[in-house]
N, CA, C and O atoms as CSV, one atom per row, in Angstrom:
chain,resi,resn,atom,element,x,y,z
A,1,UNK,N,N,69.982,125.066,141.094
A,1,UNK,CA,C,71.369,125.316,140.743
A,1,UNK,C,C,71.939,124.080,140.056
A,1,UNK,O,O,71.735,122.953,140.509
A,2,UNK,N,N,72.776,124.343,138.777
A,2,UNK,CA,C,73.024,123.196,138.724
A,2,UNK,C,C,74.179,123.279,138.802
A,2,UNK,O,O,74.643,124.413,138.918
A,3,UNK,N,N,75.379,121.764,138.759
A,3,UNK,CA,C,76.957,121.792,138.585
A,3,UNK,C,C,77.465,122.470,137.389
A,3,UNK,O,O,78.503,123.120,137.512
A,4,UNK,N,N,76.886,122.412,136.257
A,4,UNK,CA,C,77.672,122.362,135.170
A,4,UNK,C,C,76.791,123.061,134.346
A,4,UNK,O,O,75.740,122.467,134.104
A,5,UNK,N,N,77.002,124.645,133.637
A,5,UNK,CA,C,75.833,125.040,132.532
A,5,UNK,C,C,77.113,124.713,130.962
A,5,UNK,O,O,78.294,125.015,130.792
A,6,UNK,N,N,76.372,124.181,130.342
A,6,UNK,CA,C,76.889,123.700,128.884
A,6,UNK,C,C,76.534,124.152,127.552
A,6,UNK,O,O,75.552,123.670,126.988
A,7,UNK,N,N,77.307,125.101,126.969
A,7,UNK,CA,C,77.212,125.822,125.528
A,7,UNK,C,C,77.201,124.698,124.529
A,7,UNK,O,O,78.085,123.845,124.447
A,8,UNK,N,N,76.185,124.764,123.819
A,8,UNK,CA,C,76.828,123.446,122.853
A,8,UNK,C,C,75.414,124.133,121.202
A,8,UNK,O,O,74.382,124.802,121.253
A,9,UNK,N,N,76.077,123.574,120.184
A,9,UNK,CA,C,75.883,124.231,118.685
A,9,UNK,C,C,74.170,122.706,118.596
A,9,UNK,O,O,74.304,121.556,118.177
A,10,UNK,N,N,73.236,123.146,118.973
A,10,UNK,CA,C,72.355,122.652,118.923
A,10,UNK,C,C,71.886,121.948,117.067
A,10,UNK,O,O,71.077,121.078,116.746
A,11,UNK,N,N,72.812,122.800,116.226
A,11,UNK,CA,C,72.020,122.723,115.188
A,11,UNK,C,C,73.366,121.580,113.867
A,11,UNK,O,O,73.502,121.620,112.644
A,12,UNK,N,N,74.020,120.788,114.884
A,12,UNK,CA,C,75.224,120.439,114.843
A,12,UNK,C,C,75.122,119.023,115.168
A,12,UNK,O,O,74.983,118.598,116.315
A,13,UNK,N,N,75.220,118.073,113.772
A,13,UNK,CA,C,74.734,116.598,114.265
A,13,UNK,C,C,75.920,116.186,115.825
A,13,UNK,O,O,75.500,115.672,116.862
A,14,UNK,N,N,76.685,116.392,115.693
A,14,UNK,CA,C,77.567,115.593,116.649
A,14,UNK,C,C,77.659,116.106,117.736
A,14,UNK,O,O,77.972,115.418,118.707
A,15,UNK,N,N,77.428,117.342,117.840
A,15,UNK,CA,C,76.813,118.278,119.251
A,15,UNK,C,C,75.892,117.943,120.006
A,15,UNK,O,O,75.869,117.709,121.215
A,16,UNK,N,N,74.772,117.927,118.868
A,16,UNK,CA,C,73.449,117.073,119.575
A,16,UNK,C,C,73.585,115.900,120.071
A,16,UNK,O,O,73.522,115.651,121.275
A,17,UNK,N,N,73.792,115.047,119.134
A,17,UNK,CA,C,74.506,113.399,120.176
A,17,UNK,C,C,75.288,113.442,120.633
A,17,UNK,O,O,75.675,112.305,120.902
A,18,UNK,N,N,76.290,114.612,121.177
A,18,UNK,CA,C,76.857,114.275,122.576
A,18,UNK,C,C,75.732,115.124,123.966
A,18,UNK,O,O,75.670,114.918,125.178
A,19,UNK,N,N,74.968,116.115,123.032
A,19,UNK,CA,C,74.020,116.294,124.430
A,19,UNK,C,C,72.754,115.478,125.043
A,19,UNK,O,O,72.094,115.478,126.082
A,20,UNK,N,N,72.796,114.784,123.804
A,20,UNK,CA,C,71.734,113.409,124.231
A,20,UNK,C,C,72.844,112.665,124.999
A,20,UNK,O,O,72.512,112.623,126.183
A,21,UNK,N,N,73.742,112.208,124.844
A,21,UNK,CA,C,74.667,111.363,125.317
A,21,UNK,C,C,74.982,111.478,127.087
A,21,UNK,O,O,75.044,110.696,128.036
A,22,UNK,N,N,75.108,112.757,126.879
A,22,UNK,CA,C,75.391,113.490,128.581
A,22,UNK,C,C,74.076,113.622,129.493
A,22,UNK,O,O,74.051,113.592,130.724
A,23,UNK,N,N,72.954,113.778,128.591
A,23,UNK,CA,C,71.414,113.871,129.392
A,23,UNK,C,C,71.533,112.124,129.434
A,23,UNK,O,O,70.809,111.962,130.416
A,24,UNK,N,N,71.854,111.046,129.132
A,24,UNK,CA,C,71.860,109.775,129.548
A,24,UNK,C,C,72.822,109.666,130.684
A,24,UNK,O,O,72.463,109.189,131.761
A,25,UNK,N,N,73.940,110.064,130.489
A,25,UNK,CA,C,74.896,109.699,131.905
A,25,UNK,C,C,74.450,110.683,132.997
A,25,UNK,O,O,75.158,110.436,133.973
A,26,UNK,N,N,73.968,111.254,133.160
A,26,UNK,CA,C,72.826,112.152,134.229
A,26,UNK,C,C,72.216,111.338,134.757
A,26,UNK,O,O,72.314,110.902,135.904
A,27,UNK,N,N,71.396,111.025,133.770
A,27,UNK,CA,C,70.303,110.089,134.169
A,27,UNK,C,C,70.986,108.882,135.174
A,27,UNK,O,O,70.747,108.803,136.379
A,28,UNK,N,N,71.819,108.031,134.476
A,28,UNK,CA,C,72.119,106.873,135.126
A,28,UNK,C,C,73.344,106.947,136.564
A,28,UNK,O,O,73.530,106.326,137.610
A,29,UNK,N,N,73.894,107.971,135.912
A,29,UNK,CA,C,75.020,107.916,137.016
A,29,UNK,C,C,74.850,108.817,137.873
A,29,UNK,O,O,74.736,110.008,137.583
A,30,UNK,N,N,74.813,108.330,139.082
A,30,UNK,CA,C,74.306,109.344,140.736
A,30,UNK,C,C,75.628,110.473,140.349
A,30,UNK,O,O,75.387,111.664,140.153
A,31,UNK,N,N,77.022,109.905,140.276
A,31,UNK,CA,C,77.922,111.049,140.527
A,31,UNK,C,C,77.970,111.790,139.073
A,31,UNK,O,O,78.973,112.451,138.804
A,32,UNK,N,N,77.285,111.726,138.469
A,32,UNK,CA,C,77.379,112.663,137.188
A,32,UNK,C,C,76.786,114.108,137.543
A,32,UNK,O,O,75.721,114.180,138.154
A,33,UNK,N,N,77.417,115.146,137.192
A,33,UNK,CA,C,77.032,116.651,137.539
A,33,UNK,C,C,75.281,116.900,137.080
A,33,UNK,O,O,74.579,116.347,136.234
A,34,UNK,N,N,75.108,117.590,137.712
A,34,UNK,CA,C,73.766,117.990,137.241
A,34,UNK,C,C,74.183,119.300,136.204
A,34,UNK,O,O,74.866,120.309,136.376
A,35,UNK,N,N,73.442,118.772,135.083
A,35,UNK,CA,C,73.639,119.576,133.873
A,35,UNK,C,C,72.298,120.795,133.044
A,35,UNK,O,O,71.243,120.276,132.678
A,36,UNK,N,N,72.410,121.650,132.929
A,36,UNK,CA,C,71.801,122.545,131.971
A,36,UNK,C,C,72.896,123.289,130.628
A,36,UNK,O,O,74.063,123.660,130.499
A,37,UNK,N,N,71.705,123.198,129.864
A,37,UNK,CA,C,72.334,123.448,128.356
A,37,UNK,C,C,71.789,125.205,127.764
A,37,UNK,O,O,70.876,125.998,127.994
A,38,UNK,N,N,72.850,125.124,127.017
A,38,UNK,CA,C,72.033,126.455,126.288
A,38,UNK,C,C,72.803,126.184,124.558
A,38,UNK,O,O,73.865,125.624,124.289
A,39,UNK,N,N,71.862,126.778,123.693
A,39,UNK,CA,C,72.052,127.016,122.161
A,39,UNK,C,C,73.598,127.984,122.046
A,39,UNK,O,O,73.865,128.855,122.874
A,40,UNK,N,N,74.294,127.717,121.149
A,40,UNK,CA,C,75.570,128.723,121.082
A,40,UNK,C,C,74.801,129.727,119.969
A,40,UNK,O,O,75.125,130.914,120.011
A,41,UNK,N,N,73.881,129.343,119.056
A,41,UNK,CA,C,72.725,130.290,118.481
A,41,UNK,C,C,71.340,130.151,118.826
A,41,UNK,O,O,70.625,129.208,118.487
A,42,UNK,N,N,70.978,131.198,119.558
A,42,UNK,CA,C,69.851,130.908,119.937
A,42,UNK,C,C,69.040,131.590,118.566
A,42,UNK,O,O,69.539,132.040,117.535
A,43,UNK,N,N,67.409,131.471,119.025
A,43,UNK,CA,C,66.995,132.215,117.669
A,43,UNK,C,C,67.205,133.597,117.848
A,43,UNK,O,O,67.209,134.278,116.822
A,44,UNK,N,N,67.361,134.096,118.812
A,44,UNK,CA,C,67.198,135.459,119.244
A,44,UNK,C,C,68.928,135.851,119.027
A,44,UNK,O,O,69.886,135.391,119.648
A,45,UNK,N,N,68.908,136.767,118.021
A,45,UNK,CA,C,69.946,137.749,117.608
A,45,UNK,C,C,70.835,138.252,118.825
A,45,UNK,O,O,70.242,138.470,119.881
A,46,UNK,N,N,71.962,138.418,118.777
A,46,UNK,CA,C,72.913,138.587,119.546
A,46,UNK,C,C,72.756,140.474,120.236
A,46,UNK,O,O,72.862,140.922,121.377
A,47,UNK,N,N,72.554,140.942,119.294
A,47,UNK,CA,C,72.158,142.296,119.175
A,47,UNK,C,C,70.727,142.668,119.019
A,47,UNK,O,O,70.305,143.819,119.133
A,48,UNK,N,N,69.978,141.575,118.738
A,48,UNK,CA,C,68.182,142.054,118.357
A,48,UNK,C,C,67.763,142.450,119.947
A,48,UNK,O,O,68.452,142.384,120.966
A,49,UNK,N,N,66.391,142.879,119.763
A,49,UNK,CA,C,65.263,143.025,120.674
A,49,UNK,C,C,65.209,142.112,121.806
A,49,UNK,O,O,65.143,142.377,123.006
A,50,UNK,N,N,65.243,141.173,121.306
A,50,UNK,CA,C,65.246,139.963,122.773
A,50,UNK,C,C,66.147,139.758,123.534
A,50,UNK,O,O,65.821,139.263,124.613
A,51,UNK,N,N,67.740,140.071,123.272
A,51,UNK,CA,C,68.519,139.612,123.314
A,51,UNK,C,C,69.007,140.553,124.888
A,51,UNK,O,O,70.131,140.395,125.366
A,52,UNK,N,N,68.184,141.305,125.399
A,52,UNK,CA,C,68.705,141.466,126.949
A,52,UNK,C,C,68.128,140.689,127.794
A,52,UNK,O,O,68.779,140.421,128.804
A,53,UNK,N,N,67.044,140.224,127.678
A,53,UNK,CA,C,66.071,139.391,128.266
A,53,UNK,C,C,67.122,137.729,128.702
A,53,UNK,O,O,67.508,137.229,129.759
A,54,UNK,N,N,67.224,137.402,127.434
A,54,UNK,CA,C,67.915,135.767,127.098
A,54,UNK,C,C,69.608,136.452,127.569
A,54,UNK,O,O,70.318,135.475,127.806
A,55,UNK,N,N,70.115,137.280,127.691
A,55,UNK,CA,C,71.401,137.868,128.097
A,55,UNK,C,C,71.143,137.818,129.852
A,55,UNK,O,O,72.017,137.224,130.482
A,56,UNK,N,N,70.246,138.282,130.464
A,56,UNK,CA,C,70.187,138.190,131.858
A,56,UNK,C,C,69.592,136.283,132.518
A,56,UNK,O,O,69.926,135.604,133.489
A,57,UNK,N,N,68.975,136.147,131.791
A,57,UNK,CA,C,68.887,134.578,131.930
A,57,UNK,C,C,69.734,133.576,131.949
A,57,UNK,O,O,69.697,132.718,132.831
A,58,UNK,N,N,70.545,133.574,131.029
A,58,UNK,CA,C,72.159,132.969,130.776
A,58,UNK,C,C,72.752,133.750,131.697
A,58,UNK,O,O,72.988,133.073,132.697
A,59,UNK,N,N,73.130,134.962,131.825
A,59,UNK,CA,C,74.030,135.420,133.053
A,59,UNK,C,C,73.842,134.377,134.486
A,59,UNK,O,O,74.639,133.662,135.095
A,60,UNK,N,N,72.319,134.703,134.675
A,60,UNK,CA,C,71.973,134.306,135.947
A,60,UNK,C,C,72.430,132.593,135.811
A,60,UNK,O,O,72.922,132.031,136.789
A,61,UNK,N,N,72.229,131.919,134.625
A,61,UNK,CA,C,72.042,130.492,134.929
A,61,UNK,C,C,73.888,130.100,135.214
A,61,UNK,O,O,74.403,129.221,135.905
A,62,UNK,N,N,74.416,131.019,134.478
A,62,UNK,CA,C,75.568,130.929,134.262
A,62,UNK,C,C,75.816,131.034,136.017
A,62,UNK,O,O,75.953,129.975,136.628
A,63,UNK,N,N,75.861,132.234,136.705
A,63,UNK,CA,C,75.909,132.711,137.877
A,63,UNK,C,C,75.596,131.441,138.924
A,63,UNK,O,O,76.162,131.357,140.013
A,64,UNK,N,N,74.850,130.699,138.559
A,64,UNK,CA,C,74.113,129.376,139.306
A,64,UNK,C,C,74.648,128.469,139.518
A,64,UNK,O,O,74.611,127.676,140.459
A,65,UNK,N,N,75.505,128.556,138.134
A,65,UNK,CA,C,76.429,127.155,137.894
A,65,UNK,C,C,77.726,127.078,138.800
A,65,UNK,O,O,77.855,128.099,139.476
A,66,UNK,N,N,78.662,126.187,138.977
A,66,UNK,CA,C,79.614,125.843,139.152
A,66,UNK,C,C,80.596,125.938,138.522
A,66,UNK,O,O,81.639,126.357,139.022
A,67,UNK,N,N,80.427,125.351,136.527
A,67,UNK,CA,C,81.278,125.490,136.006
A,67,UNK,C,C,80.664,125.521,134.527
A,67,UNK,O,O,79.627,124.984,134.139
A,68,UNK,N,N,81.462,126.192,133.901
A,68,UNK,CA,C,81.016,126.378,132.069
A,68,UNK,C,C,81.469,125.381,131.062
A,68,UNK,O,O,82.630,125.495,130.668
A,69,UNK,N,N,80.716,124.400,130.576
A,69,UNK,CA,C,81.426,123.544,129.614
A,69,UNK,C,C,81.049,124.346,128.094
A,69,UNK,O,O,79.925,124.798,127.873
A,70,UNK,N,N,81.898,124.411,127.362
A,70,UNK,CA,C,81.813,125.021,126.018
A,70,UNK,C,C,82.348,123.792,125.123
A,70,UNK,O,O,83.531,123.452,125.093
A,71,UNK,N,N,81.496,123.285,124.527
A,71,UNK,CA,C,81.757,121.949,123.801
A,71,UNK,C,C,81.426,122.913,122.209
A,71,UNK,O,O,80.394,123.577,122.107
A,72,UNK,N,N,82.586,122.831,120.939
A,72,UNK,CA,C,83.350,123.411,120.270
A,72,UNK,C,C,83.167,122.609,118.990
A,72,UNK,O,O,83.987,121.778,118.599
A,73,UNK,N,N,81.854,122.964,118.269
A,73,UNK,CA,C,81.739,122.519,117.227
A,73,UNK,C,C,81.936,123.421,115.516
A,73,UNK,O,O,82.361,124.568,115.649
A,74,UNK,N,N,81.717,123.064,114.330
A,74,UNK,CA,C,82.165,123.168,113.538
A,74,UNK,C,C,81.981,125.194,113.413
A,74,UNK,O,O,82.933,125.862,113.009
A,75,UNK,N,N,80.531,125.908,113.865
A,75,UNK,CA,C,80.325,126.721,113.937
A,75,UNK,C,C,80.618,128.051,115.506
A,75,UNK,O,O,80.557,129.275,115.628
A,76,UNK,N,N,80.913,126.952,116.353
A,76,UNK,CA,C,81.502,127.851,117.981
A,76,UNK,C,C,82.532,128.595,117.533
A,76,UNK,O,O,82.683,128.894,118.718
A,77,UNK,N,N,83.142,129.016,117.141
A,77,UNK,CA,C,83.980,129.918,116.877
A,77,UNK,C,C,84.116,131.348,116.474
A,77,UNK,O,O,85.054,132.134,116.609
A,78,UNK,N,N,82.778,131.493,115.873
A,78,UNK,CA,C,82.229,132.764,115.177
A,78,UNK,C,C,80.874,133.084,115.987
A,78,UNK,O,O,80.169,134.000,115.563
A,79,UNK,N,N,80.532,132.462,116.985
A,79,UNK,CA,C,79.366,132.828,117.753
A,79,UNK,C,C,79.647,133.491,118.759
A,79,UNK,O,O,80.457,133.046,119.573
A,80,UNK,N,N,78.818,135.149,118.992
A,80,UNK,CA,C,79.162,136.043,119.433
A,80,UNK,C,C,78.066,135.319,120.932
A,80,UNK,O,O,78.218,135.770,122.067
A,81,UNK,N,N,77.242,134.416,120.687
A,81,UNK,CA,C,76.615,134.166,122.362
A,81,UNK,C,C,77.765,133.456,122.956
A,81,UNK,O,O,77.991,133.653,124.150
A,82,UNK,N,N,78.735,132.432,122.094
A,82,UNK,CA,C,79.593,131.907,123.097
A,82,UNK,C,C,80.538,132.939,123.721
A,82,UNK,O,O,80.602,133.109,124.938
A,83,UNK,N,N,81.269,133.620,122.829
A,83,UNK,CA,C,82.391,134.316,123.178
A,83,UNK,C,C,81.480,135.373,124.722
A,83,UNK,O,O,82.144,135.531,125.746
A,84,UNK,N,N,80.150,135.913,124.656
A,84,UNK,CA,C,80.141,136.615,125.941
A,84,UNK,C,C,79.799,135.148,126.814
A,84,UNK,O,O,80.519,135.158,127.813
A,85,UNK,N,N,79.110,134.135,126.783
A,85,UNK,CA,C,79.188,133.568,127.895
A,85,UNK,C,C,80.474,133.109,128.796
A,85,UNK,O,O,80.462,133.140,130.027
A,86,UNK,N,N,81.839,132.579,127.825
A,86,UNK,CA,C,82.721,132.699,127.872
A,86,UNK,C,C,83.319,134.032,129.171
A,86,UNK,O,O,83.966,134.018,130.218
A,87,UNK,N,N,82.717,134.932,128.415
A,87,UNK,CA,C,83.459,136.283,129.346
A,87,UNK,C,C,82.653,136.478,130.506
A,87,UNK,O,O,83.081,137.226,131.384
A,88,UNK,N,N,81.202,135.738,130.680
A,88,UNK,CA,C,80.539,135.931,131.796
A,88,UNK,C,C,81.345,135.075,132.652
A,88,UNK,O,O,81.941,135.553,133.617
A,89,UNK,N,N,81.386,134.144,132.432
A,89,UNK,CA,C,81.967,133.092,132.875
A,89,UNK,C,C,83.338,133.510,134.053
A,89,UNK,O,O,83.485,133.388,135.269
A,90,UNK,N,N,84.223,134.078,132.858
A,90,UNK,CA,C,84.849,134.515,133.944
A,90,UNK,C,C,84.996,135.609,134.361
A,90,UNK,O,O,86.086,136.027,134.753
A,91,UNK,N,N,83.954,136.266,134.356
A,91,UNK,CA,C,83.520,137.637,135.361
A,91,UNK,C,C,83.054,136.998,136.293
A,91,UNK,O,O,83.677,137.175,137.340
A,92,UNK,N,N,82.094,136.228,136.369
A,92,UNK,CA,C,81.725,135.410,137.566
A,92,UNK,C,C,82.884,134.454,138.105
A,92,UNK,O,O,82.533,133.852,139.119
A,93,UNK,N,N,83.934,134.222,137.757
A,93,UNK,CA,C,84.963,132.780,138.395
A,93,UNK,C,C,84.988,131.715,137.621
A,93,UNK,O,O,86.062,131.134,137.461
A,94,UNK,N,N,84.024,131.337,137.105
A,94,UNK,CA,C,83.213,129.996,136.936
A,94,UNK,C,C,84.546,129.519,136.408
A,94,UNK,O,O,85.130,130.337,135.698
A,95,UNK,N,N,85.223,128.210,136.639
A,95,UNK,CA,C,86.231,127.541,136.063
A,95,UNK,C,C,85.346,127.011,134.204
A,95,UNK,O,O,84.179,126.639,134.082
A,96,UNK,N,N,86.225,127.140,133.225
A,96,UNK,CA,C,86.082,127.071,132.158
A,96,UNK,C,C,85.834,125.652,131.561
A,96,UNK,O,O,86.874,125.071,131.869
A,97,UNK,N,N,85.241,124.967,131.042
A,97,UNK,CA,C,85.930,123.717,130.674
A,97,UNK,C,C,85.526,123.583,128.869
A,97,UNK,O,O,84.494,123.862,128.259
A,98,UNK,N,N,86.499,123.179,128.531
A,98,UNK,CA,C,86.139,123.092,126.800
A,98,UNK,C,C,86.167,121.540,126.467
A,98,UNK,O,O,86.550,120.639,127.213
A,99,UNK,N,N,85.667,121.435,125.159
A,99,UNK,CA,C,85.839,119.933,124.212
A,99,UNK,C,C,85.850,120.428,123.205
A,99,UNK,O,O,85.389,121.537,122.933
A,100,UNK,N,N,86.458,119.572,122.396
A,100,UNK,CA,C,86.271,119.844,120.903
A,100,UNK,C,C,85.960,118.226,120.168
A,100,UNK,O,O,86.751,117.292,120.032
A,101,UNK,N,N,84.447,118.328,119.759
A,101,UNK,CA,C,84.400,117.284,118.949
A,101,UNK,C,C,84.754,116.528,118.173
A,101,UNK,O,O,84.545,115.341,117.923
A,102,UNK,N,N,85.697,117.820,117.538
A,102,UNK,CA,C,86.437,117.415,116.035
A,102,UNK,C,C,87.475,118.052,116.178
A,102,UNK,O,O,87.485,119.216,116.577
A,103,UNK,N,N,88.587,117.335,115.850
A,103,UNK,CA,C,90.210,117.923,116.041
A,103,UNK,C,C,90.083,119.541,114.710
A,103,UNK,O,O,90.679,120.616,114.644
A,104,UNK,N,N,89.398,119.127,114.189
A,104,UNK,CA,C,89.568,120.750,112.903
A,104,UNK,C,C,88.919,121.617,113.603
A,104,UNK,O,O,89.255,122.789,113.777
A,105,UNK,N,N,87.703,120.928,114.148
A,105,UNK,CA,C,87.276,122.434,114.807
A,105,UNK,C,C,88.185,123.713,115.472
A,105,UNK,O,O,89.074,123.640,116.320
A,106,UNK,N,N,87.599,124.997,114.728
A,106,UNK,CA,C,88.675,126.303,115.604
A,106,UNK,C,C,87.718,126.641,116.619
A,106,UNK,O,O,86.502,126.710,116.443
A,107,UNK,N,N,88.418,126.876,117.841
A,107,UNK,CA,C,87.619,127.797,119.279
A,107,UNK,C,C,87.784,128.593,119.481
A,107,UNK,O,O,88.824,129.185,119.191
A,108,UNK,N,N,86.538,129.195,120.295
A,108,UNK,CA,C,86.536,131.010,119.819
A,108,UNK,C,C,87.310,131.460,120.604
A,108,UNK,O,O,87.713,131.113,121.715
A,109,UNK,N,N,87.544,132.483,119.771
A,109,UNK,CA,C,88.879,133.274,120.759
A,109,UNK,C,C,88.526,134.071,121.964
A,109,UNK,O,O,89.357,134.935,122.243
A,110,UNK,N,N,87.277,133.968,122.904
A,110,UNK,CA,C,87.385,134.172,123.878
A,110,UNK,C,C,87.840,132.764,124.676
A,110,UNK,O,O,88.678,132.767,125.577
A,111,UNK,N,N,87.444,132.075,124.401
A,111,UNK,CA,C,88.286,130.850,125.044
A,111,UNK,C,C,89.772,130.795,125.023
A,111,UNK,O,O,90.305,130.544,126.104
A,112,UNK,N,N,90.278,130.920,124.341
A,112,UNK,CA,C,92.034,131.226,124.308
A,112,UNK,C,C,92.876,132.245,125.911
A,112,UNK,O,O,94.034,132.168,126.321
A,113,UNK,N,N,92.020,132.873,126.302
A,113,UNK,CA,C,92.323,133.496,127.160
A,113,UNK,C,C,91.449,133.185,128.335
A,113,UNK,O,O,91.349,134.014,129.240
A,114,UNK,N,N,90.887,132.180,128.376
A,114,UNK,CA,C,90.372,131.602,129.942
A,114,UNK,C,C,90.868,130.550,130.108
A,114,UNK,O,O,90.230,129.638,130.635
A,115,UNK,N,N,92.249,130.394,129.665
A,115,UNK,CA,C,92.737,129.157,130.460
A,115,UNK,C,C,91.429,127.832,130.510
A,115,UNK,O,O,90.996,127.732,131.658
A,116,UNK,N,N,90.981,127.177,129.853
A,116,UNK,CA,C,90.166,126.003,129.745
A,116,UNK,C,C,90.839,125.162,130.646
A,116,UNK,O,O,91.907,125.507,131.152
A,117,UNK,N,N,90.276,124.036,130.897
A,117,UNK,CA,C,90.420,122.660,131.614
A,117,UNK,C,C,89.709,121.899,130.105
A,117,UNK,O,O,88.563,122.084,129.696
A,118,UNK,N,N,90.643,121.129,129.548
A,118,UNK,CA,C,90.336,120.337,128.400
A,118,UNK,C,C,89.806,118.710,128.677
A,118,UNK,O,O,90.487,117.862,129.254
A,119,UNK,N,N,88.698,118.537,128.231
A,119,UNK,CA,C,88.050,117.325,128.795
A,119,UNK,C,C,88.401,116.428,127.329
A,119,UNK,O,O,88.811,117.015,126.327
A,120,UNK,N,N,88.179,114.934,127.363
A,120,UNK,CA,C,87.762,114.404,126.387
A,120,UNK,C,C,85.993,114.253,126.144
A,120,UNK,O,O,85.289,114.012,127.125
A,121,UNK,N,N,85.532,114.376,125.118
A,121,UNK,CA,C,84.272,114.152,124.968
A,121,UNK,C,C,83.649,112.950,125.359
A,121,UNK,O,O,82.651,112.900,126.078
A,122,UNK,N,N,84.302,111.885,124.833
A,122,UNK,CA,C,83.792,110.136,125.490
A,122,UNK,C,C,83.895,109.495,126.085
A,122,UNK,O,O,83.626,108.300,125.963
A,123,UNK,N,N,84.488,110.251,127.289
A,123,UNK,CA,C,84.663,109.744,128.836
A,123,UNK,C,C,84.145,110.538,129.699
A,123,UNK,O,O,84.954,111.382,130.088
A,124,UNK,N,N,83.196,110.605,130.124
A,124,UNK,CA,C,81.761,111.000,131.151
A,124,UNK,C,C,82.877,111.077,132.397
A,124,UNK,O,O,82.974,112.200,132.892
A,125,UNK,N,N,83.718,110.057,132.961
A,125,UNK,CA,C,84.169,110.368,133.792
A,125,UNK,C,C,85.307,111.516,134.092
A,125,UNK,O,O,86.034,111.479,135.085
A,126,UNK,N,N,85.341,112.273,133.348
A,126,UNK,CA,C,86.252,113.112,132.863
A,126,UNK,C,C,85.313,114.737,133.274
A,126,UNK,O,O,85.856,115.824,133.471
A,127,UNK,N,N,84.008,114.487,133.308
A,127,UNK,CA,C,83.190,115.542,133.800
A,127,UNK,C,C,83.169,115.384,135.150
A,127,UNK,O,O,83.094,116.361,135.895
A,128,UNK,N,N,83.239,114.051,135.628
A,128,UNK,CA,C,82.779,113.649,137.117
A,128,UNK,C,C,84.331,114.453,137.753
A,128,UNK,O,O,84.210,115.222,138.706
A,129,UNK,N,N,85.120,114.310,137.411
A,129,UNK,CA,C,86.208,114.710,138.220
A,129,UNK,C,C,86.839,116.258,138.245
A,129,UNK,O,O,87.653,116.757,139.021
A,130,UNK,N,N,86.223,116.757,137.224
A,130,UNK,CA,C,86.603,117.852,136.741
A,130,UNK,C,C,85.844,118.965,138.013
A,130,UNK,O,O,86.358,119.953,138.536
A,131,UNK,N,N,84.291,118.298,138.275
A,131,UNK,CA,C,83.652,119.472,138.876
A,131,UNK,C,C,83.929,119.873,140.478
A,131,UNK,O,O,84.711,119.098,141.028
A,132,UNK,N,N,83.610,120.546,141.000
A,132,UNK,CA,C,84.230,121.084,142.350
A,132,UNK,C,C,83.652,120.585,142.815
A,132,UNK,O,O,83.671,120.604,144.046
């Protein structure tokens, strides 16, 4: 189980170095949440063949978690995996938490209606306090 499952745009320079960034404060800091990640595009089509398989996997990991970080890059907005994890999220409870890398970035509009808990991105301790 971990504390914290985290949506983040894998294919997104500044996404990626903040998920390298967060797999380092894991590492070093005892009170840092235990974290798992997922692609906001995975390769597998939202609607294709695979996509009940990787839909019950994310449910469940989601289900595992504690809390949903959706970190909100140039392309999260139009991704139909965030907007249902988003809604799994809170079908299950899971308290919401967003970032936005970049002040232009837009967030998807399933986020608009889960009430987020807004973190800053470059303060790690800002995850530490956030989680239950």
């Amino acid at each position: 189980m971990s504390d914290l499952f985290i949506s983040y745009q894998s294919a997104d320079p500044l996404a990626h170095s903040f998920q390298v960034q967060l797999q380092e404060w894991a590492q070093r800091e005892w009170e840092f949440p235990t974290i798992r990640f997922h692609e906001q595009q995975p390769p597998v089509k939202f609607n294709g063949r695979q996509s009940g398989r990787l839909r019950r996997e994310i449910h469940r990991e989601i289900k595992q978690s504690h809390q949903v970080l959706i970190v909100i890059s140039r392309e999260t907005w139009q991704s139909e995996w965030t907007d249902w994890e988003i809604l799994m999220a809170r079908k299950e409870d899971k308290q919401v938490l967003a970032v936005k890398l970049d002040s232009t970035n837009m967030m998807p509009l399933a986020l608009m209606d889960s009430q987020p808990i807004w973190i800053d991105p470059f303060r790690p301790e800002d995850l530490v306090q956030r989680i239950i």
